[in-house]
C-alpha positions in Angstrom: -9.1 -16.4 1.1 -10.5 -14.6 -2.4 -10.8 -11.2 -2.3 -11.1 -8.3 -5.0 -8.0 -5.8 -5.9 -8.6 -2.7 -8.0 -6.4 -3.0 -11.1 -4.4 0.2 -9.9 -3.6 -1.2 -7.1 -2.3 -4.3 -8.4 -0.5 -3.1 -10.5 1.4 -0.4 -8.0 2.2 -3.7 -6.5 4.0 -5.0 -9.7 7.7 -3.1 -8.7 7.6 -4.5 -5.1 7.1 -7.9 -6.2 9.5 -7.8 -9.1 12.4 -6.1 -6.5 11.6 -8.5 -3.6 10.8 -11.6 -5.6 7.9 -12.5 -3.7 3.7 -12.8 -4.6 1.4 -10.7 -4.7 -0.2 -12.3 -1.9 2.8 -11.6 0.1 2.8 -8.1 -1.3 -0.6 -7.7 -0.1 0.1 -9.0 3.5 3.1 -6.6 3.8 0.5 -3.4 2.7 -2.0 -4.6 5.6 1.2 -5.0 8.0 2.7 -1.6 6.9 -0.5 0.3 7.2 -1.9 -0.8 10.4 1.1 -0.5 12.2 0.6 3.5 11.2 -2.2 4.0 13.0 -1.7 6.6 15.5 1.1 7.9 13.5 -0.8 11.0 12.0 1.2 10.3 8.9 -0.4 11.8 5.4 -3.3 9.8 3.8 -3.0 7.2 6.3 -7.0 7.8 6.8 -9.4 6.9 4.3 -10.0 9.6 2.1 -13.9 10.8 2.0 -14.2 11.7 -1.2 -13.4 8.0 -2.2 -16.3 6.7 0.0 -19.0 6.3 -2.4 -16.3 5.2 -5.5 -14.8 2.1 -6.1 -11.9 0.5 -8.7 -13.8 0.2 -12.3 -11.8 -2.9 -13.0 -11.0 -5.6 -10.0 -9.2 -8.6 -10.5 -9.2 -11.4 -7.9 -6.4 -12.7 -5.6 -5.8 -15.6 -3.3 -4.6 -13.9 -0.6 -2.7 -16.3 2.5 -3.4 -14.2 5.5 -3.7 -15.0 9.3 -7.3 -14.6 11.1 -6.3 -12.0 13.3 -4.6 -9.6 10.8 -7.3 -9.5 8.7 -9.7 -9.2 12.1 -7.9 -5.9 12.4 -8.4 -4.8 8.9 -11.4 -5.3 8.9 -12.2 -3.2 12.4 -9.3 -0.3 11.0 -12.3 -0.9 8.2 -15.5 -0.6 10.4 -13.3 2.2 12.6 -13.3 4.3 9.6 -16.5 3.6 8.0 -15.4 1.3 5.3 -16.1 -1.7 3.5 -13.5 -4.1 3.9 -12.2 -4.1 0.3 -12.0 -0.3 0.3 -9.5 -0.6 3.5 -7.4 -3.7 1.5 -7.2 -1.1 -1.8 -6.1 1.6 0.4 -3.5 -0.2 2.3 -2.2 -1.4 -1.1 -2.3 1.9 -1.9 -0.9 3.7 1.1 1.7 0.9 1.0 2.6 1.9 -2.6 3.2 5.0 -1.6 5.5 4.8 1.0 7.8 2.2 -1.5 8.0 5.3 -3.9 8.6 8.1 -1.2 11.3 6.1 -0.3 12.7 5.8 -3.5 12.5 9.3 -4.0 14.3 9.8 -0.5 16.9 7.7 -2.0 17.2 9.4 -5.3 17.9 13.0 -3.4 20.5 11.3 -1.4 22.6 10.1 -4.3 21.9 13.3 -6.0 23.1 15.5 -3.2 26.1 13.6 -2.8 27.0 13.3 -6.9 26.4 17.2 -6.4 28.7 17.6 -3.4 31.5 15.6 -5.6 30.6 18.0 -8.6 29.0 15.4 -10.4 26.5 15.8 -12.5 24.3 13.1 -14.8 
């Protein structure tokens, strides 16, 4: 299936696909995965955000995107659920995704820091 990516969000894609070695279409997939199975969660700018409802990337590229029927049948009813269109759920996955990649690289960062710190290292 074709479908339209921000540039942003393609780009915050680049890392996982260089550290995984896998597509962006597999990249993609995983976002969807990782942010639906968050619902319910309550977890910070897992919702849509309503400012962003009336804006959209400036630049898109397009993606082949391998994807089973009924995953994308749930992003696209998370999308109707929140009042969406379907791409702006796919960018905010991506997004959301991204997100939690970095948070927990940062998680990872304190806890060699704290231990480096404990040893009296320091860098």
């Amino acid at each position: 299936m074709s479908v339209s990516l921000g540039v942003f969000a393609r780009k915050a894609l680049a890392e996982e696909e260089t550290r995984e070695e896998t597509s962006i279409s597999a990249s993609v997939v995983r976002a969807i995965r990782c942010y639906l199975n968050d619902k319910g969660l309550a977890r910070p700018g897992w919702r849509f955000p309503s400012f962003l409802r009336d804006q959209g990337p400036s630049e898109e590229v397009e993606l082949e995107l391998s994807i089973d029927d009924g995953l994308w049948g749930s992003l696209e009813e998370e999308a109707r659920s929140q009042g969406v269109s379907v791409r702006q759920m796919l960018e905010h996955a991506v997004l959301y995704f991204a997100a939690e990649l970095n948070a927990g690289r940062v998680t990872q960062r304190i806890l060699v820091d704290g231990e480096e710190e404990s040893r009296g290292e320091r860098r």
